[in-house]
N, C-alpha and C positions, 0 to 999 in steps of 0.2 A: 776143829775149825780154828782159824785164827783169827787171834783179834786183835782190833787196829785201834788205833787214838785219831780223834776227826784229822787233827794238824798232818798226822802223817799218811790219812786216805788221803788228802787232798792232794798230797805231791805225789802220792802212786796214782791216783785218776787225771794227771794233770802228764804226767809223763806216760801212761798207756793207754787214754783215751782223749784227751782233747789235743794235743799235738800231734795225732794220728789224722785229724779232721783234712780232707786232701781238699784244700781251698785253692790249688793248683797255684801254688806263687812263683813267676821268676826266683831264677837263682838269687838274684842282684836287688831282690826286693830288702828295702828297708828295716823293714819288721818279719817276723815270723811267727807261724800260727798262734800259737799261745797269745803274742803280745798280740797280737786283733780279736781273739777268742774272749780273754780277760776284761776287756771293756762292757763287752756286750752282757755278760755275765752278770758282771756290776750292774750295766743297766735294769738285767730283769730282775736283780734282787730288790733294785729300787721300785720297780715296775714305772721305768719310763719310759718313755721315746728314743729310740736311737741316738740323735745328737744329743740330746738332753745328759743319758745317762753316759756318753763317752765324756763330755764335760764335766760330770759328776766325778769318773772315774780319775780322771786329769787332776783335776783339784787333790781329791781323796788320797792320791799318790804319791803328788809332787812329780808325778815320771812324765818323759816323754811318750805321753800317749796318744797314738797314732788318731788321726782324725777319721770321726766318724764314714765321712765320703771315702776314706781309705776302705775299711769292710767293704761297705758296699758298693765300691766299682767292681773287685774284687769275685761279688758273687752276680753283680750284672753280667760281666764279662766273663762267669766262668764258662771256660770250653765244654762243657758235658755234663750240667744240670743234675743230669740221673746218675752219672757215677760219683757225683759231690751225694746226692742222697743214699746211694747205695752202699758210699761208706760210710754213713751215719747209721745206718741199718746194720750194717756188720759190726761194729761200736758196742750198738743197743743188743746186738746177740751176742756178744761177748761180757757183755752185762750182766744180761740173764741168765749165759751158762756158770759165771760164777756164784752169784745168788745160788742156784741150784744147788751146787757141789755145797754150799755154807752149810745148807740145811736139810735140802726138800728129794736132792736125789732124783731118780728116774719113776718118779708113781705118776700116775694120771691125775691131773687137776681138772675143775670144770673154768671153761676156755668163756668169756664175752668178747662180741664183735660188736663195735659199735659206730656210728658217724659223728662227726663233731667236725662244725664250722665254724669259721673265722670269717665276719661279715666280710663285705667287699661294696663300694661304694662306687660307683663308671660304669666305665661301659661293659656291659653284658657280654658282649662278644669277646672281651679282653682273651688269651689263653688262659685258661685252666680254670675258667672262672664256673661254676655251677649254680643250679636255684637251686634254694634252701627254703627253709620253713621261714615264715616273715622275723625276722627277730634284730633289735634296733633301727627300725624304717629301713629293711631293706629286704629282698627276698633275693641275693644272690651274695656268695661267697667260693673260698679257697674250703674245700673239703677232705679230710682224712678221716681215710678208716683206719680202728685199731683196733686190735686181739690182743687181750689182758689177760693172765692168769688170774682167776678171783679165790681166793682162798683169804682165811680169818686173819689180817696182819701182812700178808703175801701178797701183793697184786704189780707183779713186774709186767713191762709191755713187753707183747712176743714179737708183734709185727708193727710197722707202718704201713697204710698205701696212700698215697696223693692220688685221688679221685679224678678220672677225666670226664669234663661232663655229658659225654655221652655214656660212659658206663653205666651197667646196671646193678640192682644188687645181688645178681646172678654170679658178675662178674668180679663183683670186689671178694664175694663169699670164695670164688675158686681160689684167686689170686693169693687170700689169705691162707687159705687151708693149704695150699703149696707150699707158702713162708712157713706153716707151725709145723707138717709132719719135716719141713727139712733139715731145724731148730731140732728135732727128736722130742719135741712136745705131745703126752699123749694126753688126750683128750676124753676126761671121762663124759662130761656134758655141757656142750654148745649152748650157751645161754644167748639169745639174737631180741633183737625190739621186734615191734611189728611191723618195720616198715621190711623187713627181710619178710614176712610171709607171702610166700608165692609156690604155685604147683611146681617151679620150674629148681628153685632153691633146696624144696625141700627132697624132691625127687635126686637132686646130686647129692645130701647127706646121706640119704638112704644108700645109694649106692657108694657110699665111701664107709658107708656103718659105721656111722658117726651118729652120737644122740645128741637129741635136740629136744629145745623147749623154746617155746617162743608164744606171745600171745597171737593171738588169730583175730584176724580183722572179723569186724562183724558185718559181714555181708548180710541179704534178707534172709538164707537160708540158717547161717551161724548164728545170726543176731534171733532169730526165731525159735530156737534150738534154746538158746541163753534163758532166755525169757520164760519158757515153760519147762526148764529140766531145774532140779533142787539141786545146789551146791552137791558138787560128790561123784557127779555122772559122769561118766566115761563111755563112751561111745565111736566105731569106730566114722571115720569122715574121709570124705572124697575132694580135691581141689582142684578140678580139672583132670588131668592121669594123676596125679599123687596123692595116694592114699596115706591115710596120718588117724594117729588118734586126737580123742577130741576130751580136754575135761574143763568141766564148766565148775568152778574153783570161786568160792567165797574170797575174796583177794582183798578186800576191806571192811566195813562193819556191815553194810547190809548191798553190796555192790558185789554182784559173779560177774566174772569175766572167764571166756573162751581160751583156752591154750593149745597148743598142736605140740604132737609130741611124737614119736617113733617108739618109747619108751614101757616097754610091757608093765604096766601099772591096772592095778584092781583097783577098786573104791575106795578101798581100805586106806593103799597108799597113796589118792589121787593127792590130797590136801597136803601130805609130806613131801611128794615130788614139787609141789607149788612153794612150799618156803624154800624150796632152794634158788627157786629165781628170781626173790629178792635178794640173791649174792650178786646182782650183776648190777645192782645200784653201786658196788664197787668200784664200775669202770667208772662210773660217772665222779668220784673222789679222785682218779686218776686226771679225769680231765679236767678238771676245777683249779689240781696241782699244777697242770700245766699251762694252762691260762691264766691262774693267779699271778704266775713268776714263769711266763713269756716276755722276750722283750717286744712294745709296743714297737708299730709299727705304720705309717701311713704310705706306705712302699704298695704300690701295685703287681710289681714286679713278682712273678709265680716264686722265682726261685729264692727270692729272700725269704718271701711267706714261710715257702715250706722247711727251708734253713733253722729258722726260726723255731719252728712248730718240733722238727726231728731234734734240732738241740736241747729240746727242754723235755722231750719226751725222754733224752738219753741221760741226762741229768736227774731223771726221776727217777728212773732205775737205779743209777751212781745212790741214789738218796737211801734205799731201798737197800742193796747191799751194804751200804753204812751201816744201818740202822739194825742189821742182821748181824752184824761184828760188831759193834760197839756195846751195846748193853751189859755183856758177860764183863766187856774190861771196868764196867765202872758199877755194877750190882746191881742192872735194873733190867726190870725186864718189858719195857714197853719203848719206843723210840724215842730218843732226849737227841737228837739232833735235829731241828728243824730244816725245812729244803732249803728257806730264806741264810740258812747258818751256812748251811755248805754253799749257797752260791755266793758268800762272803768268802768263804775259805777257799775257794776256785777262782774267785777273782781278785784276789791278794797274790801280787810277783812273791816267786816262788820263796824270796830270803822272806817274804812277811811267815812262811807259814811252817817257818821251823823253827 
């Protein structure tokens, strides 16, 4: 495996991943990716606002730093929305097939899908806009789904999807599982929330013989099931046509909860198949990372949102394989590069960072 020194990831992720970013610019444009990419960067390491943090960036420099409303006409006006995101997805898989090769190779990891929003404040009908759980007085936002590799130290993203709001989670499940077999990601076990339980979700795992675990709503019949079976039970359950197992799992000190599974488990192993699904509290550190050091934004605009949301998702990967090459070159062996370091190191013009 090779190993890198931060200064010098940063001019290889600057020259084979952020200047890749197809922000479709005239020939005759002013600036060029990097110099619009480098602002924003700064911004989210500050976690500011757009203008804010290109002003930041301006000062910070001394450079001629292109103005803010420069990015962002940029990605109002780009021609094709989903090929700007498509090539941030091809970015983010060239990410993770490096990662890979660093360390982890071709084994089966256990895979989380998960939702996560970014409020939205107007009008409901905006494009792209969806309801969400109420969270900051609001019950509508810009929603992605993401499939995470969750492993102890290892939690690269596999996929994106921008959420339409009429999808269902039928459909984000398929759309996902197309992105990871085509990544060559095998998937020992599907870790999902509960809001993925459905006869219709689980019935396409089945048929794709894919394992799963995921909590199960508690309907009157589940929820009555809970209540009179002892931690341990395993029994098998009906969802409508999809049939699933069911184990009713001590999950806190004196709280059972309901699980669905596909997963051939006896009693024995019911409560050990269950610690595994607190490996998916993992995505939830992934999304923390990315919203920590997002840059703000009071843009309605879908395609900044998701700009936004794919940059930093691709940046966390970037962090990720750092942090996989760097330890051996300096004797440690847990991560000593922080995200907030590397988006300092990504957003310093290239002579700062040799």
């Amino acid at each position: 495996m090779t190993v890198v020194e931060p200064k010098g990831f940063s001019r290889f992720a600057k020259r084979h991943f952020l200047s890749k970013i197809e922000l479709a610019l005239a020939p005759n444009c002013k600036y060029n990716t990097l110099e619009l990419v480098e602002p924003l960067l700064s911004t989210a390491e500050a976690r500011l606002f757009t203008h804010g943090g290109f002003r930041r960036h301006a000062e910070k420099t001394n450079d001629q730093t292109p103005a803010s409303s420069t990015l962002l006409y940029h990605l109002h006006k780009h021609p094709n929305p989903e090929a700007l995101l498509s090539n941030l997805q091809k970015l983010i898989d060239v990410s993770l097939e490096l990662s890979l090769r660093s360390r982890y190779g071709r084994r089966a990891f256990d895979v989380a899908i998960d939702l996560t929003p970014t409020p939205y404040y107007g009008d409901p009908n905006f494009p792209m806009v969806s309801t969400t759980k109420p969270d900051r007085g609001t019950t509508y936002g810009y929603v992605f789904a993401v499939a995470s590799i969750i492993e102890p130290g290892f939690r690269p993203i596999v996929a994106v999807v921008f959420k339409k709001p009429r999808e269902t989670c039928l459909d984000i499940i398929r759309r996902l599982i197309v992105m990871i077999e085509h990544r060559g990601v095998r998937i020992r076990i599907l870790l999902l929330d509960r809001a993925f339980y459905s006869g219709d979700v689980i019935n396409l795992l089945k048929r794709k013989r894919i394992h799963f675990l995921m909590p199960a709503r508690q309907n009157a019949r589940a929820g009555r099931i809970t209540a009179l079976s002892p931690a341990g039970t395993v029994i098998k359950f009906r969802l409508g046509t999809a049939e699933h197992t069911l184990i009713i799992a001590s999950y806190h000190a004196d709280e059972k909860r309901p699980f669905a599974t596909n997963i051939p488990v006896g009693r024995e192993d019911a409560q050990v198949l269950i610690q595994t699904y607190r490996k998916r509290w993992g995505i939830e550190t992934c999304f923390r990372q990315i919203h920590d050091r997002r840059p703000r934004t009071t843009s309605r605009d879908p395609t900044v949102r998701a700009f936004y949301f794919y940059l930093s998702a691709l940046v966390f990967n970037l962090w990720l394989l750092l942090n996989l090459r760097t330890p051996y070159t300096l004797g440690y062996e847990t991560p000593i590069v922080a995200v907030v370091e590397l988006l300092a190191l990504l957003s310093a013009p290239i002579r700062d960072c040799g």
